[in-house]
VOLUM-415226 format. One record per residue (C-alpha): residue number from 1; residue in three letters; x, y, z. Coordinates in pm, 1 decimal. Layout:
LOVO    n  res         X         Y         Z
LOVO  NUM  Ala         X         Y         Z
...
This chain:
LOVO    n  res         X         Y         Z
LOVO    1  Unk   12433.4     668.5   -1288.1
LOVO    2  Unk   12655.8     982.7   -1343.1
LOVO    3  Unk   12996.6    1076.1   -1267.0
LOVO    4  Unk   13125.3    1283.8    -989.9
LOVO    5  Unk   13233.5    1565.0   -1139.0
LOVO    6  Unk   13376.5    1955.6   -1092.1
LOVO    7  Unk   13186.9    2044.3   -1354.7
LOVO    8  Unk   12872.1    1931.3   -1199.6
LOVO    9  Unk   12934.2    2119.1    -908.7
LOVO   10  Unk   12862.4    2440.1   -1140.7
LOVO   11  Unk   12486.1    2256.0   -1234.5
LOVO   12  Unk   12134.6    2334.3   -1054.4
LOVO   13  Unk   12059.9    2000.9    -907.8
LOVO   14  Unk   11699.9    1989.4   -1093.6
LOVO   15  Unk   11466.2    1782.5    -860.3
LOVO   16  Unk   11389.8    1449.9   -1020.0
LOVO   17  Unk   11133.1    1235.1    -815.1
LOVO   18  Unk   11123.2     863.4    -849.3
LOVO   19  Unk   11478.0     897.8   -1004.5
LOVO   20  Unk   11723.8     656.2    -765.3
LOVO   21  Unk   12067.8     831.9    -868.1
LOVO   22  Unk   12428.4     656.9    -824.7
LOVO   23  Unk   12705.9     856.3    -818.4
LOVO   24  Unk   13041.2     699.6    -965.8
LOVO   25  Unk   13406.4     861.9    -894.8
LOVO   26  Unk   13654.1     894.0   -1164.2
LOVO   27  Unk   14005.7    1088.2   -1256.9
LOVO   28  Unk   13916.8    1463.5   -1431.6
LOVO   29  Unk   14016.6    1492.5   -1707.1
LOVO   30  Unk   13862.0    1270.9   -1981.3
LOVO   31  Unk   13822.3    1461.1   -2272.9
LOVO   32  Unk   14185.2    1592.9   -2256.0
LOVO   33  Unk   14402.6    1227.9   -2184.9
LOVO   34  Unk   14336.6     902.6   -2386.5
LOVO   35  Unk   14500.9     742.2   -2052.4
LOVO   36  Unk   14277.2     929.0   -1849.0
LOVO   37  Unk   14002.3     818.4   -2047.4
LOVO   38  Unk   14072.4     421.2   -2029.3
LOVO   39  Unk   14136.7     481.9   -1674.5
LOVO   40  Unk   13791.1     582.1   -1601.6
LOVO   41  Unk   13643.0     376.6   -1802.8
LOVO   42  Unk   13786.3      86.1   -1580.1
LOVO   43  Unk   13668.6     252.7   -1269.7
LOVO   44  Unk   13344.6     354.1   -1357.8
LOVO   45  Unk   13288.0      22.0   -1525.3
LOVO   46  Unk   13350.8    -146.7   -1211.2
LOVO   47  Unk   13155.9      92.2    -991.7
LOVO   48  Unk   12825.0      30.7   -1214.2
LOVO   49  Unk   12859.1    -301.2   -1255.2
LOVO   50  Unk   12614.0    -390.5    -998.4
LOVO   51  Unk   12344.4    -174.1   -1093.6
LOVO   52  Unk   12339.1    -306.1   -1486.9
LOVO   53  Unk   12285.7    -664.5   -1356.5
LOVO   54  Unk   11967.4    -554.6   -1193.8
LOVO   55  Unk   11881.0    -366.8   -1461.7
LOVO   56  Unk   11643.0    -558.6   -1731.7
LOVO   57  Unk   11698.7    -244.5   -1972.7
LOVO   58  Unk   12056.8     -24.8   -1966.0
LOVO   59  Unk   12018.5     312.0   -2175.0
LOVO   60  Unk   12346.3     500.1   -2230.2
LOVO   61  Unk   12357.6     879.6   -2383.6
LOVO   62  Unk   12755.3     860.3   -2488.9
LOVO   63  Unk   13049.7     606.9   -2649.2
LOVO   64  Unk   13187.4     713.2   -2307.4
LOVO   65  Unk   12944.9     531.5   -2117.2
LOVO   66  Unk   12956.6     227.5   -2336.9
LOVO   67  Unk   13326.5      77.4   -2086.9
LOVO   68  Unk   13087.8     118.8   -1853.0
LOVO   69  Unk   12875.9    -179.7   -1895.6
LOVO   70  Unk   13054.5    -373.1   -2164.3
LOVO   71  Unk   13115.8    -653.0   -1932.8
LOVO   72  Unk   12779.4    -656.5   -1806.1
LOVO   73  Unk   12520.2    -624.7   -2017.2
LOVO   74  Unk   12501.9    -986.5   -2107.8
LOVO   75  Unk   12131.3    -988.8   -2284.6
LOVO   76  Unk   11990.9    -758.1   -2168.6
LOVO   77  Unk   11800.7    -478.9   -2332.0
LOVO   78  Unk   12089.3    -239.0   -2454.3
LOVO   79  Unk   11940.5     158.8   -2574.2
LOVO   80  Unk   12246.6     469.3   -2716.8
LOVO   81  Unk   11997.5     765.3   -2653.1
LOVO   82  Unk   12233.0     958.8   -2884.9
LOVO   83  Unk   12121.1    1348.1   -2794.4
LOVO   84  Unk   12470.0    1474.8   -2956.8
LOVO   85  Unk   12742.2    1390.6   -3162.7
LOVO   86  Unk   12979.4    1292.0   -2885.5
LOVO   87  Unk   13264.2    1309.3   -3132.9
LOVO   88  Unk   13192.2    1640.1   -3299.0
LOVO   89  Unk   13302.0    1810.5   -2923.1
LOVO   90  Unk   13584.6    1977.0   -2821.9
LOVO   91  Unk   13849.1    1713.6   -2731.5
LOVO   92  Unk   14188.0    1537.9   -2777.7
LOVO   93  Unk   14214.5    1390.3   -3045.5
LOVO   94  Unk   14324.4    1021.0   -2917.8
LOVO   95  Unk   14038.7    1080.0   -2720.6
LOVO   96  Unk   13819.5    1137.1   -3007.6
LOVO   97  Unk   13966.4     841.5   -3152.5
LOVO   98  Unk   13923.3     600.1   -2861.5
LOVO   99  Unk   13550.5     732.3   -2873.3
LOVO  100  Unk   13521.8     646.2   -3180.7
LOVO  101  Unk   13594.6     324.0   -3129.2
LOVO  102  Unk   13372.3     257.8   -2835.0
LOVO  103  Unk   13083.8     451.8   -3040.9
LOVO  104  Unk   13146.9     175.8   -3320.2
LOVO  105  Unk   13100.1    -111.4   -3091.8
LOVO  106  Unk   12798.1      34.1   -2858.4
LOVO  107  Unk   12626.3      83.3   -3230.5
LOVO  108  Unk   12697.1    -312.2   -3314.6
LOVO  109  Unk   12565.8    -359.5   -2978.6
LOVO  110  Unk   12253.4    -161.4   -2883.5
LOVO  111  Unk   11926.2    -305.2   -2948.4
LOVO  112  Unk   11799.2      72.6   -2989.5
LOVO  113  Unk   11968.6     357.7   -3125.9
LOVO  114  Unk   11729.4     697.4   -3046.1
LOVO  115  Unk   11849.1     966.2   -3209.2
LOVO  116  Unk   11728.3    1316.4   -3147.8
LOVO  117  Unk   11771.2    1463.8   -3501.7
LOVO  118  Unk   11724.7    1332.6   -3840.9
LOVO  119  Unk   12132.0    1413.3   -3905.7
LOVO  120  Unk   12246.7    1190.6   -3626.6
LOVO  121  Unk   12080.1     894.7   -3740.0
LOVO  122  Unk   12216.1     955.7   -4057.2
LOVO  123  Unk   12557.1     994.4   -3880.6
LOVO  124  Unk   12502.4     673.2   -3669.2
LOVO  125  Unk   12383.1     505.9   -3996.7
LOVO  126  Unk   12736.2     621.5   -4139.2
LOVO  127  Unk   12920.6     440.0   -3850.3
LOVO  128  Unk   12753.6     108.0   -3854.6
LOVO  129  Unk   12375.8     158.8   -3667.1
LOVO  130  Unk   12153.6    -104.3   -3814.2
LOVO  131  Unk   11830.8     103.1   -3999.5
LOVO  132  Unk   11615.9    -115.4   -3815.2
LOVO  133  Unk   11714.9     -61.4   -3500.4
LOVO  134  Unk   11742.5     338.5   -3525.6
LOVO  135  Unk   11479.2     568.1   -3450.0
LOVO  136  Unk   11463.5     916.3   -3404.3
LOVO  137  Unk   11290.7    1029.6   -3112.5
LOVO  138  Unk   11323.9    1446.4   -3126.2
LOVO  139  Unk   11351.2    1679.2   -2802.5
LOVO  140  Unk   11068.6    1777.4   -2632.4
LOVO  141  Unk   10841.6    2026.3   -2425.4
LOVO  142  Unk   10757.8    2005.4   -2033.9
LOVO  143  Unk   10384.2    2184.4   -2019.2
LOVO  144  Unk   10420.3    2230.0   -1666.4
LOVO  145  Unk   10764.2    2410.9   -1683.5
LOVO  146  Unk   10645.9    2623.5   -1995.2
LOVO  147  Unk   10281.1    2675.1   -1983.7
LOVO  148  Unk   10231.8    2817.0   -2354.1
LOVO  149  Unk   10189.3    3236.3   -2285.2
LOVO  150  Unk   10033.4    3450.6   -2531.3
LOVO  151  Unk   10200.2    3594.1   -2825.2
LOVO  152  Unk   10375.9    3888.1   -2817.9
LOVO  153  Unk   10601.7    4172.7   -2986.4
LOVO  154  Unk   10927.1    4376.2   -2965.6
LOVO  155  Unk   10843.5    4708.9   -2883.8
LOVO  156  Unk   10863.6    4950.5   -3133.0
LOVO  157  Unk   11098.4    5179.8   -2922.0
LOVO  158  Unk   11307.5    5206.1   -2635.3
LOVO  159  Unk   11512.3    4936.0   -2456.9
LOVO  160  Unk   11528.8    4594.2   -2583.4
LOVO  161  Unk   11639.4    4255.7   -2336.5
LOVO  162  Unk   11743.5    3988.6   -2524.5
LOVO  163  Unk   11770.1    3643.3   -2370.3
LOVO  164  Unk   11943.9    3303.2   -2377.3
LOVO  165  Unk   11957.4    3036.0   -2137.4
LOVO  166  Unk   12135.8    2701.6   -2173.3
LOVO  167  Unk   12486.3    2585.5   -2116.5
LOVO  168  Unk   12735.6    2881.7   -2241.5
LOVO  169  Unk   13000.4    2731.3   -2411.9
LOVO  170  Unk   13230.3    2735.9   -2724.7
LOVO  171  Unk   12926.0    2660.2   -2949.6
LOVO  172  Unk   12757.4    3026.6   -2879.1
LOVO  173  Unk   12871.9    3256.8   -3128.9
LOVO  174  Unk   12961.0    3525.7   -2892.6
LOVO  175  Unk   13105.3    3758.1   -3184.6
LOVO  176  Unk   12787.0    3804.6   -3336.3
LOVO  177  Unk   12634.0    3863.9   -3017.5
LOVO  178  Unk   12891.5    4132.1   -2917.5
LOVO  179  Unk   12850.3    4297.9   -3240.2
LOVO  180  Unk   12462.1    4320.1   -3178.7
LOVO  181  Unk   12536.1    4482.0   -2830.2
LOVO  182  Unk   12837.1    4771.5   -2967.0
LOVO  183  Unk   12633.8    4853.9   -3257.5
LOVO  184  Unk   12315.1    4869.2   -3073.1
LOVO  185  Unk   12369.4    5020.9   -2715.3
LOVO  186  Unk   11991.6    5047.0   -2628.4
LOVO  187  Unk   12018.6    4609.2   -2622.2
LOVO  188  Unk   12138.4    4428.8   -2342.9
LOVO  189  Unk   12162.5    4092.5   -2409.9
LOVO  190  Unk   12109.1    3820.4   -2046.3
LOVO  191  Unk   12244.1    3471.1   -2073.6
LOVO  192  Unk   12120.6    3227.8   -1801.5
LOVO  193  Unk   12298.6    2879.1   -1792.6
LOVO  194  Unk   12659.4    2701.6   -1649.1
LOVO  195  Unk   12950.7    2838.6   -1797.8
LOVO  196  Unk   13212.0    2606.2   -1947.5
LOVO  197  Unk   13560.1    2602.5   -1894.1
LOVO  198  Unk   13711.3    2854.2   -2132.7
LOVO  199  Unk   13468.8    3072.4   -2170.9
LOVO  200  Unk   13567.2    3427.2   -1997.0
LOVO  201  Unk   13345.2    3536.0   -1692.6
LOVO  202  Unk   13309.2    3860.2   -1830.6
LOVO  203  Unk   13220.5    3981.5   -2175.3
LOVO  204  Unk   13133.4    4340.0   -2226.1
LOVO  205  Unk   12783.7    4409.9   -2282.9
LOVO  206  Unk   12669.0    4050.6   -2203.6
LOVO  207  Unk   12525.3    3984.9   -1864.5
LOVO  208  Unk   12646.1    3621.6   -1814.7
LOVO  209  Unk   12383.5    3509.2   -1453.3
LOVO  210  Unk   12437.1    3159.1   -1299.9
LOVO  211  Unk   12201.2    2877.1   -1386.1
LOVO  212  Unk   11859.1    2824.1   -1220.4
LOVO  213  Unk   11629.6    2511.2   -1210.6
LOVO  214  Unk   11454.0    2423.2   -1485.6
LOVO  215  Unk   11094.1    2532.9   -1396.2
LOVO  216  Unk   11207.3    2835.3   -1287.2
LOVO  217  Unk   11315.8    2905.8   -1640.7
LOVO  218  Unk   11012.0    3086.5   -1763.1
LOVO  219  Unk   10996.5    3301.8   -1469.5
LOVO  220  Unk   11397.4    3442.1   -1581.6
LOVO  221  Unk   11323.4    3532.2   -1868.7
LOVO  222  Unk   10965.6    3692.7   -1808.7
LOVO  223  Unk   11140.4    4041.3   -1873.1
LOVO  224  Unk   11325.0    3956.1   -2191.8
LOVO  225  Unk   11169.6    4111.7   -2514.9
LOVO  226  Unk   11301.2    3854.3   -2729.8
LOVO  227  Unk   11515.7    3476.6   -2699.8
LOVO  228  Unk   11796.9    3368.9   -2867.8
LOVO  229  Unk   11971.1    3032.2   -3004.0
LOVO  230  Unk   12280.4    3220.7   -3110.0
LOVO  231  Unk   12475.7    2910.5   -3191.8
LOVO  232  Unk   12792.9    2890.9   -3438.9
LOVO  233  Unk   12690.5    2700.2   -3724.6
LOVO  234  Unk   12938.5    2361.4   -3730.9
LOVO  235  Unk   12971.1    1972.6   -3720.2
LOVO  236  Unk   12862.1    1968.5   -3351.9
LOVO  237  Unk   12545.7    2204.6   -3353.7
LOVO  238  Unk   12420.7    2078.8   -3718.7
LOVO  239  Unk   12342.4    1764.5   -3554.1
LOVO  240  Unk   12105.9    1926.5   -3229.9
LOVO  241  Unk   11797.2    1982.4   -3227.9
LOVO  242  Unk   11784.3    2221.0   -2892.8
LOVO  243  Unk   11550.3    2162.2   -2634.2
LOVO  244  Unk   11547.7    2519.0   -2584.8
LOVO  245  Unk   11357.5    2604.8   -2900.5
LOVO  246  Unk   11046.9    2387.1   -2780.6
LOVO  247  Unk   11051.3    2623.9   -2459.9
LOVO  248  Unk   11134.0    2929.3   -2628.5
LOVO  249  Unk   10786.8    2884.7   -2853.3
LOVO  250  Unk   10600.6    2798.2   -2546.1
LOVO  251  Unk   10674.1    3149.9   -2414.4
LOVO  252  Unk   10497.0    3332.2   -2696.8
LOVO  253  Unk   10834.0    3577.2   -2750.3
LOVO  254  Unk   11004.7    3650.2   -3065.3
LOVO  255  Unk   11266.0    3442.8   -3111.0
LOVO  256  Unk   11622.0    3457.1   -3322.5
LOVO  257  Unk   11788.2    3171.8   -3411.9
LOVO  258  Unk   12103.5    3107.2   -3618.8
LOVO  259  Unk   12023.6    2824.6   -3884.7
LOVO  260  Unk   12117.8    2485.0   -3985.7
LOVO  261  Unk   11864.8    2219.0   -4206.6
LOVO  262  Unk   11758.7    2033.4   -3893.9
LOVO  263  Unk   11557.1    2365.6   -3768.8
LOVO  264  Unk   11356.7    2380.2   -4091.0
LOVO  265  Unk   11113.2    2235.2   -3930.5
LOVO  266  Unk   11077.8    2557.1   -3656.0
LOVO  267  Unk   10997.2    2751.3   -3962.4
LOVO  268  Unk   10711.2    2977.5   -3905.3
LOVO  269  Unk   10764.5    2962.3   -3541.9
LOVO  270  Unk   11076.9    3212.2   -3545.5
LOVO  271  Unk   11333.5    3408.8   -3718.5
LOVO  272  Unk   11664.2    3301.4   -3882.8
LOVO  273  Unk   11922.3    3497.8   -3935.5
LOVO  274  Unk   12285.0    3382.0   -4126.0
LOVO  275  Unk   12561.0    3528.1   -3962.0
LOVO  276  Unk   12657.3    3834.0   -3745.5
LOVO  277  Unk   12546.8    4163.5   -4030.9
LOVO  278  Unk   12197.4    4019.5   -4047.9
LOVO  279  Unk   12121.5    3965.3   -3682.5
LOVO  280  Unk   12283.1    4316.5   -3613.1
LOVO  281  Unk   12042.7    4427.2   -3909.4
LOVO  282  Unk   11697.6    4264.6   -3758.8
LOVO  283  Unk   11769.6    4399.7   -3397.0
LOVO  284  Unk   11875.1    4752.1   -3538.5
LOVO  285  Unk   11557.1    4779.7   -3762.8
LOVO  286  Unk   11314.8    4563.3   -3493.4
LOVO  287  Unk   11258.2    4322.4   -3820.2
LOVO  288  Unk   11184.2    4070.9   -3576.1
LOVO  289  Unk   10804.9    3931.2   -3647.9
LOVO  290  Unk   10593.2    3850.1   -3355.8
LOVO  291  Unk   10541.6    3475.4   -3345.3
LOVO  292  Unk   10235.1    3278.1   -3411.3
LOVO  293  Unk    9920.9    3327.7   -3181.8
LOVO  294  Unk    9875.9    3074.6   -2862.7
LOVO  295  Unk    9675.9    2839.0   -3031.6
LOVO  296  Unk    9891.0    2794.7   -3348.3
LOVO  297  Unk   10195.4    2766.6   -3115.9
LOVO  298  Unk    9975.8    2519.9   -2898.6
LOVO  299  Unk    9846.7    2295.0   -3146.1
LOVO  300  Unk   10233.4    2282.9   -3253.1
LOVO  301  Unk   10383.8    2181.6   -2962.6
LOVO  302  Unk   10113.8    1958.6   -2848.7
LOVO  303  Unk   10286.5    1633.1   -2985.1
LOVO  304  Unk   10594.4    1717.7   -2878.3
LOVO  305  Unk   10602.1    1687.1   -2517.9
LOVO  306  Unk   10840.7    1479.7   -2316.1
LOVO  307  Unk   10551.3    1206.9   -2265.9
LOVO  308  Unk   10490.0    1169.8   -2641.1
LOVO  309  Unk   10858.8    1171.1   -2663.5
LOVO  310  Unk   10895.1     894.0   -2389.2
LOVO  311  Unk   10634.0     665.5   -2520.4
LOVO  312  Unk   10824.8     664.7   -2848.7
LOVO  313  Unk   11140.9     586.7   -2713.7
LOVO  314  Unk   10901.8     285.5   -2534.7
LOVO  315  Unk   10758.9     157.3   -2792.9
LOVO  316  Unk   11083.1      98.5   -2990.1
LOVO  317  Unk   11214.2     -78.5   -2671.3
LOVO  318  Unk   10949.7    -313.8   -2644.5
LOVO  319  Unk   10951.1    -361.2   -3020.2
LOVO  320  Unk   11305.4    -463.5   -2987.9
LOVO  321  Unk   11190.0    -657.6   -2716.4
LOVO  322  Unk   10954.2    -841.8   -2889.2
LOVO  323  Unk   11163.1    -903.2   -3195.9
């Protein structure tokens, strides 16, 4: 179930076999009214209602969602796929608040809590999620979308094309990345995702192109000399762990990432920089290593694909289940 939304009409509609999808109508405007917000959640609550009592096991990914089936759930099998820290967005603050709230009970509630990084379980731990009912179950890799590519690196001269694709929004440090493109004017740097409100349609030296579906991806980028995560370093992004980065090392290009603890693990795998000098510094110079050959980057991503990260999330349901 997912709401009607303008924003969504900005998405690539990603084909999803086997997926029955139920489409609930709502006010806009949720993240900037607390009314708004308690308005919808009576409206959506009521629309989904029907398809929670046939359901034998509900999963919701925000507090948002939690309204939603409050009054339904009765015993049955309750899962907070927590991908983000709802509350660490950009919002209104009784908004926020009322969030808070609902994130508080859905945590008393849920029979699972799957977190995607280490630092949200410790958040949800923080706001009342049961240790023994929290696991984290990382991001993953689709093999088909990425096939792994062999390894290579920037050229030595010449034009570079950077890349980034993913939602383009207030998290993307876009100072850094306009410092990289008026100090170097032999970069151009492509960004492939939906825009969020806010963000300007035009920003010189960035080339800001409309989304495309996800297994076409790969094929975008096949020009692009090197990828970015390019993401300011606060409360909201210290808590992802981006899907992007599984894709990026499937592609076999040098890639630049901002840093925060929860990447350590992608050490080896790419290049970190701290803050707008030193990524203008690595690009200038081409200090950029080439990353890992295709079996190294193979043998890492091979348990990290969205069917190891599915049975995970399965087997703490049906240990839940069975507890």
């Amino acid at each position: 179930m997912s709401p009607v939304s303008r924003r969504r009409a900005r998405l690539v509609d990603n084909r999803s076999p086997g997926v029955a999808r139920v489409q609930l109508w709502r006010l806009p405007g949720s993240y900037r009214s607390k009314a708004i917000a308690q308005v919808n959640a009576v409206l959506s609550a009521a629309q989904s209602g029907p398809s929670v009592r046939r359901a034998a096991v509900v999963l919701v990914t925000s507090p948002e969602l939690w309204p939603w089936v409050r009054t339904t759930i009765a015993n049955r099998t309750l899962v907070y796929d927590c991908m983000d820290d709802a509350l660490a967005f950009d919002q209104d603050e009784g908004v926020r608040e009322l969030k808070a709230a609902w994130e508080r009970e859905l945590l008393a509630r849920s029979d699972v809590v799957a977190c995607s990084s280490n630092e949200l379980a410790e958040r949800a731990s923080a706001r009342g999620a049961a240790a023994a009912r929290t696991v984290v179950v990382p991001n993953g890799w689709d093999p088909q979308a990425f096939p792994i590519r062999t390894s290579s690196a920037l050229p030595r001269e010449g034009r570079l094309e950077l890349a980034y694709f993913g939602t383009i929004a207030s998290w993307i440090d876009f100072d850094a990345l306009l410092a990289v493109t008026r100090a170097c004017p032999h970069v151009s740097v492509r960004m492939i995702g939906p825009r969020d409100q806010g963000v300007p349609s035009r920003l010189p030296g960035l080339v800001l192109e409309p989304p495309v579906e996800h297994h076409a991806l790969a094929q975008a980028v096949e020009g692009a000399h090197a990828l970015l995560v390019p993401f300011r370093v606060n409360a909201l992004t210290r808590a992802v762990d981006p899907v992007k980065l599984y894709e990026y090392i499937a592609l076999g290009k040098p890639i630049l990432a901002s840093h925060w603890p929860a990447l350590d693990r992608f050490a080896g795998m790419l290049t970190f920089y701290r803050d707008a000098a030193q990524l203008v510094d690595l690009i200038s110079a081409r200090n950029v290593p080439a990353p890992p050959d295709r079996d190294a980057r193979a043998a890492f991503l091979a348990p990290q694909s969205w069917s190891a990260r599915a049975a995970a999330l399965r087997a703490a349901i049906q240990r839940s289940a069975s507890g």
